[in-house]
VOBA-1610 file (N, C-alpha, C; in pm, whole numbers, padded with zeros to 5 digits, always signed):
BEGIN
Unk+01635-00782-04016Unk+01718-00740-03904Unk+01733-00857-03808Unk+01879-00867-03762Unk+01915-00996-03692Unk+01806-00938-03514Unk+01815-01074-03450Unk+01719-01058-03353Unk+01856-01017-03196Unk+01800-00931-03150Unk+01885-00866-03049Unk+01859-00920-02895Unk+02022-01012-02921Unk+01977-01060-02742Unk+01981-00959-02614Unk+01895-01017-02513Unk+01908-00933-02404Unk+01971-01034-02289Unk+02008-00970-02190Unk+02034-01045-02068Unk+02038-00973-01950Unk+02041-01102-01843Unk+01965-01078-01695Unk+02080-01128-01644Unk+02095-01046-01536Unk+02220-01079-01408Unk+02188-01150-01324Unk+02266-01328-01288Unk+02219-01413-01255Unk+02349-01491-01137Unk+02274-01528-01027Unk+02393-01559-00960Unk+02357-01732-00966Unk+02510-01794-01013Unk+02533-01940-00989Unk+02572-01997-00895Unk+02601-02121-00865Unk+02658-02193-00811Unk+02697-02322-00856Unk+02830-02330-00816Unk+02843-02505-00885Unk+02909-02594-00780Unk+02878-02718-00736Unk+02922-02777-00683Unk+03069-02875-00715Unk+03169-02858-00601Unk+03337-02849-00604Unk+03361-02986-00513Unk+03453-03055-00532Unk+03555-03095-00425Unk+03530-03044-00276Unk+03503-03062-00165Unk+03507-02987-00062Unk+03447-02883-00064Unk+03335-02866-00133Unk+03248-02761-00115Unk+03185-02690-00227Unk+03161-02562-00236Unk+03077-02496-00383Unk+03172-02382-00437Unk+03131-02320-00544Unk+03231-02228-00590Unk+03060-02137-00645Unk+03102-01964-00621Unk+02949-01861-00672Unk+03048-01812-00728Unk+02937-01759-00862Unk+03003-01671-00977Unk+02822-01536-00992Unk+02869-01487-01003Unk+02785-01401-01086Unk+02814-01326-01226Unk+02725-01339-01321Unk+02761-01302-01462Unk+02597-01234-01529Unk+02640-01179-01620Unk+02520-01164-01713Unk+02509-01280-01820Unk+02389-01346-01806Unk+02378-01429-01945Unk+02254-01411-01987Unk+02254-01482-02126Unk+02121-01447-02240Unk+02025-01476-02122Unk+01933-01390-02166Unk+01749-01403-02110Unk+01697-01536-02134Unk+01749-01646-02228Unk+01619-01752-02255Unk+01737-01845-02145Unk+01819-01820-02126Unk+01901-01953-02010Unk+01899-01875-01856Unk+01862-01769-01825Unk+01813-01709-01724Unk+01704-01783-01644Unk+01660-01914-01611Unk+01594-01968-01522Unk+01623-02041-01399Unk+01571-02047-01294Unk+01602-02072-01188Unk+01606-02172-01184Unk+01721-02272-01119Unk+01753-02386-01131Unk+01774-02465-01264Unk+01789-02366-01353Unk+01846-02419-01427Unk+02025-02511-01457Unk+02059-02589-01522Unk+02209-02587-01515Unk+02243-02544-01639Unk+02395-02447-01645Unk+02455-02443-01778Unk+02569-02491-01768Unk+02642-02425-01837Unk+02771-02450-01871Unk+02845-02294-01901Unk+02942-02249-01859Unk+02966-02142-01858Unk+03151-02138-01902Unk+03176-02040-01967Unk+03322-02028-01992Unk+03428-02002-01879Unk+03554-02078-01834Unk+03635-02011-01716Unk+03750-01931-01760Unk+03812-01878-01713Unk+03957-01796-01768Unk+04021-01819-01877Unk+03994-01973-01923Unk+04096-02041-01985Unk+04026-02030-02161Unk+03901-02016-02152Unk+03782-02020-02224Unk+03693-02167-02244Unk+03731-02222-02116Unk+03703-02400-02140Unk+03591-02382-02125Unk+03453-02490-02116Unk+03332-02463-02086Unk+03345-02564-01998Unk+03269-02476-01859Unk+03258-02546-01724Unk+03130-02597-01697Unk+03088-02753-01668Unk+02938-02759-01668Unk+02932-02783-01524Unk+02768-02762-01478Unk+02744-02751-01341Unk+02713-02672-01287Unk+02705-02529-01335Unk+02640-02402-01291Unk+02506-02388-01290Unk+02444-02399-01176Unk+02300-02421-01134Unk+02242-02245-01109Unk+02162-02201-01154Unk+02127-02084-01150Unk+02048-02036-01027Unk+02088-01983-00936Unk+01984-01973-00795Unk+01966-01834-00789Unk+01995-01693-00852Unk+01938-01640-00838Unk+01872-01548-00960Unk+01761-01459-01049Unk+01776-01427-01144Unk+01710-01288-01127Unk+01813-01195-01159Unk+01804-01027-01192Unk+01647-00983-01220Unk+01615-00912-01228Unk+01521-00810-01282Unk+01539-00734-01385Unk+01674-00688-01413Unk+01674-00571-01501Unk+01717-00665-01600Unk+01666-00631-01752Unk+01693-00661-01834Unk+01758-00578-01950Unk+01895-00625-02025Unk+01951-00497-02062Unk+02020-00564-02206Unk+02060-00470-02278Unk+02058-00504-02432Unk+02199-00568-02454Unk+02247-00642-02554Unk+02402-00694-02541Unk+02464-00567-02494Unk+02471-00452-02559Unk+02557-00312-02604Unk+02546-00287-02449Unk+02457-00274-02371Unk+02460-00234-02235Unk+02479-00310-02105Unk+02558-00466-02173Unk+02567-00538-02065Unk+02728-00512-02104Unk+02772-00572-01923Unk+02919-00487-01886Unk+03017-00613-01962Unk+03099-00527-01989Unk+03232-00670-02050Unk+03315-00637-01996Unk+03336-00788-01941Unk+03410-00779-01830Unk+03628-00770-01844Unk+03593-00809-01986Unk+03729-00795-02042Unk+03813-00645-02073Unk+03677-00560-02109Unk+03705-00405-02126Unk+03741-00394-01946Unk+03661-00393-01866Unk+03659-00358-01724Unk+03802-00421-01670Unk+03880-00524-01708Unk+04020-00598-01650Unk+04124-00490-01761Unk+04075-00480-01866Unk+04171-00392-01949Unk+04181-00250-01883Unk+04108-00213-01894Unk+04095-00029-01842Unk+04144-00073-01688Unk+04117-00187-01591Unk+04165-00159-01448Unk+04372-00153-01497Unk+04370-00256-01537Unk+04554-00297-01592Unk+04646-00165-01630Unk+04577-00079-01706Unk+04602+00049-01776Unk+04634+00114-01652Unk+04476+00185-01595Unk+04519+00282-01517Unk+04586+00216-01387Unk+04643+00106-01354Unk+04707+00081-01212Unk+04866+00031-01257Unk+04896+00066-01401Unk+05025-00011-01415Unk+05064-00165-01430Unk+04965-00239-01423Unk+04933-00366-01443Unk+04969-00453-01595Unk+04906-00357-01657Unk+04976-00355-01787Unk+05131-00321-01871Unk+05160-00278-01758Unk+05359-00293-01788Unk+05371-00399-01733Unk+05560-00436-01859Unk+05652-00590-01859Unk+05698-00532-01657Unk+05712-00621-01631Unk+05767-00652-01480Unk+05923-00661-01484Unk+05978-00584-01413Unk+06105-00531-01427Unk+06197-00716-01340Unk+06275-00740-01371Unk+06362-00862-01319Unk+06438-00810-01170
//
C-alpha cells in the first residue's frame, strides 16, 4: 500500500519588490517547518521560490480531507454565475 501524505496549514511569506507578499496554503507535513524556504505553484502553475514558512498549523489532515482549492473557485463560479460566457 502506497504511503498516504498528510498536511499542515502553513502561513508564508515571500519577499517582493517594495515589500512582502502572505499566502496561506496546506502543504505536505515533511516541508511544514518553520523557516523553512520552498517553492510553491502561482496561478499560472509556475513554481515560485522564496516562500519562507513563518507559521505552522496543528491540525494535521489526510490528502482526501485537505481543501482544494480549485473545487472551492469551481463551485463559487457555478453558484454566482461566474461561470457563464459574458454577454458583449
Amino acid at each position: 500500500m502506497s504511503k498516504q501524505i498528510k498536511y499542515v496549514q502553513c502561513a508564508m511569506r515571500r519577499t517582493i519588490d517594495g515589500g512582502s507578499v502572505r499566502t496561506t496554503s496546506y502543504i505536505p507535513q515533511q516541508f511544514a517547518k518553520l523557516g523553512r524556504v520552498l517553492k510553491l505553484k502561482d496561478d499560472l502553475d509556475r513554481w515560485i521560490d522564496g516562500w519562507v514558512v513563518e507559521c505552522v498549523g496543528h491540525v494535521v489532515v489526510d490528502a482526501a480531507d485537505a481543501p482544494d482549492y480549485r473545487k472551492a473557485i469551481r463551485n463559487h463560479r457555478i453558484s454566482t454565475g461566474d461561470s457563464q460566457s459574458r454577454l458583449k
